[in-house]
Structures are given as structure tokens and as C-alpha cells.
N, C-alpha and C positions, 0 to 999 in steps of 0.2 A: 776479960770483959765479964763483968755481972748479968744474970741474968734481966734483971733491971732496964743493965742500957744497952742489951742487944734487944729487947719489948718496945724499947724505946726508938732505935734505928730503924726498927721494921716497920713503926707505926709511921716515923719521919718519911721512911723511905714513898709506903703506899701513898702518902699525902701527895708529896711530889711527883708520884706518877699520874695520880688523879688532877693535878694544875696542870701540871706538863699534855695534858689527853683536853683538857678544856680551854688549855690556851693555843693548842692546833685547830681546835675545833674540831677534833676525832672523835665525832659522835658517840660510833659504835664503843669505841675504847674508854671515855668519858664514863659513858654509862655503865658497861661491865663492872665500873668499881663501886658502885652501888648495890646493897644488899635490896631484894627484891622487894622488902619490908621497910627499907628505908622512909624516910619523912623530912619535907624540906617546909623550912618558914623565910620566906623571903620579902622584905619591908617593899617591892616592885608588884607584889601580889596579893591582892585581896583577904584570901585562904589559904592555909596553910594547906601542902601535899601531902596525903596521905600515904601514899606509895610510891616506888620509882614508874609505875608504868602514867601513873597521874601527871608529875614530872615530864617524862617520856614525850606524855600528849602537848602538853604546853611547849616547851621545848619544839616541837612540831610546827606547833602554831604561830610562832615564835620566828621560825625559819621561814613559811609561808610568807610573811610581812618583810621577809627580805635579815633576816640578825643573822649575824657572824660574828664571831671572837675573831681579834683582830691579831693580841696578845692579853697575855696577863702574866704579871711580875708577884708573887708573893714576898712578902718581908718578915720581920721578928717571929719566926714561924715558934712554937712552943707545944711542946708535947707531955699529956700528963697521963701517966699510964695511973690508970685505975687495979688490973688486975692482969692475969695471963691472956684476958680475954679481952680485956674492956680500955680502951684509949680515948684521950679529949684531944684534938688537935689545935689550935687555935692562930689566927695570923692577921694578918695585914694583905689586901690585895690592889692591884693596880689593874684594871682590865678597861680595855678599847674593842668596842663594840660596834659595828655599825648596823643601823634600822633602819633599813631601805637606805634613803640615798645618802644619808648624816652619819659621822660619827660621833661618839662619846666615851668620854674615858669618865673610869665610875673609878672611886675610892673609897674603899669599902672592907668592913671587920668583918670576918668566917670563923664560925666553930663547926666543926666537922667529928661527928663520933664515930667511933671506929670500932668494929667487932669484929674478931678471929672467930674465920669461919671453920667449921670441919676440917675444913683440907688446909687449913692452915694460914691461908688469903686473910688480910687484914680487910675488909669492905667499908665502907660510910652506910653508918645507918642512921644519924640526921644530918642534917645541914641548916644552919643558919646564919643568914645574911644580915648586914643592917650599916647604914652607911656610916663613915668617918665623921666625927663631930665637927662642922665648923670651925676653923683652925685647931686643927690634932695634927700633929706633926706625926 
């Protein structure tokens, strides 16, 4: 295996721990895969998040009003490694949500950056949302 597509598997791999952690709805775990510096832009949100603990807070507020992950299914998941350090993740998602007493399934494109931390830990240091075009298959 190249060093290449073992930067590659690591980066896949953290992607899918982080879906798999946000479609439990395991907060705590969700979150640890965020670098503390992290930055989220999401088209459901005004302003963009400067931080995970900004996140963190919304996320919160979020839960108060009754939301939960119900699932989420990623698809054509695609990984572009930048460097030993630096990774793009990019995919397709499918997530059921409910907000207070409704549900809603959202269909929706994610880019996810990825940063190799000291110890080794692949992290998201941005995230961005933005939903599926009107017929996009």
C-alpha cells in the first residue's frame, strides 16, 4: 500500500467515524472529532461558526427545541488528500431529523476538512453544508 492510499484510508476512515457518531446522535463522540478550532458554514444558519464550542452552543440550543438525529446515510463519499497533514472530504448525505414533534429528512452536500493532529488523530477543522440542487440525483 502507498503511503498515499494509507493518508487516504485514515482520512476515509475518521469521516465515517464522525457520520457514524452524528447519526447516533452521540454527542459527546460527534464532537470530539472536531478540532477545537474548527469552523462550520451551514446554509440553516445565519453565520458562519467560528469555533466548535460556538457549534457546541447551537447544537445545544438545538436540543432544547426538541432535534435529534434520527439517521444519516452518506453516499459517493470522496477523499482528496492535500498533504501528510491536510485532507478534503467531500459527500452526499441523507439525514432524518426530528424538531419537536416533526420529522424531516434533509438531502444535503458536506465538505469536511481534515487535519492530522500531533498525536496523530485525523480532526475536522471546517465543515460545510449546503443542500442538494432540485433534482440532483
Amino acid at each position: 500500500m502507498t503511503a498515499q492510499h494509507a493518508l487516504h484510508d485514515e482520512v476515509l476512515g475518521a469521516a465515517r467515524q464522525l457520520v457514524a457518531a452524528f447519526a447516533a446522535h452521540d454527542t459527546e463522540s460527534y464532537f470530539s472529532r472536531f478540532a477545537p478550532d474548527a469552523t462550520f458554514v451551514f446554509y440553516t444558519h445565519a453565520l458562519p461558526l467560528r469555533d466548535r464550542q460556538a457549534y457546541r452552543e447551537l447544537w445545544t440550543s438545538w436540543e432544547r427545541d426538541g432535534f435529534r438525529v434520527l439517521s444519516c446515510t452518506s453516499f459517493d463519499p470522496h477523499v482528496h488528500v492535500l498533504d501528510e497533514d491536510a485532507a478534503v472530504f467531500t459527500h452526499r448525505v441523507h439525514t432524518v431529523v426530528r424538531t419537536g414533534e416533526h420529522e424531516e429528512a434533509l438531502d444535503e452536500r458536506e465538505t469536511i476538512v481534515f487535519r492530522r493532529e500531533v498525536d496523530g488523530r485525523w480532526l475536522a477543522l471546517h465543515e460545510h453544508l449546503s443542500p442538494m440542487p432540485t433534482g440532483a440525483a
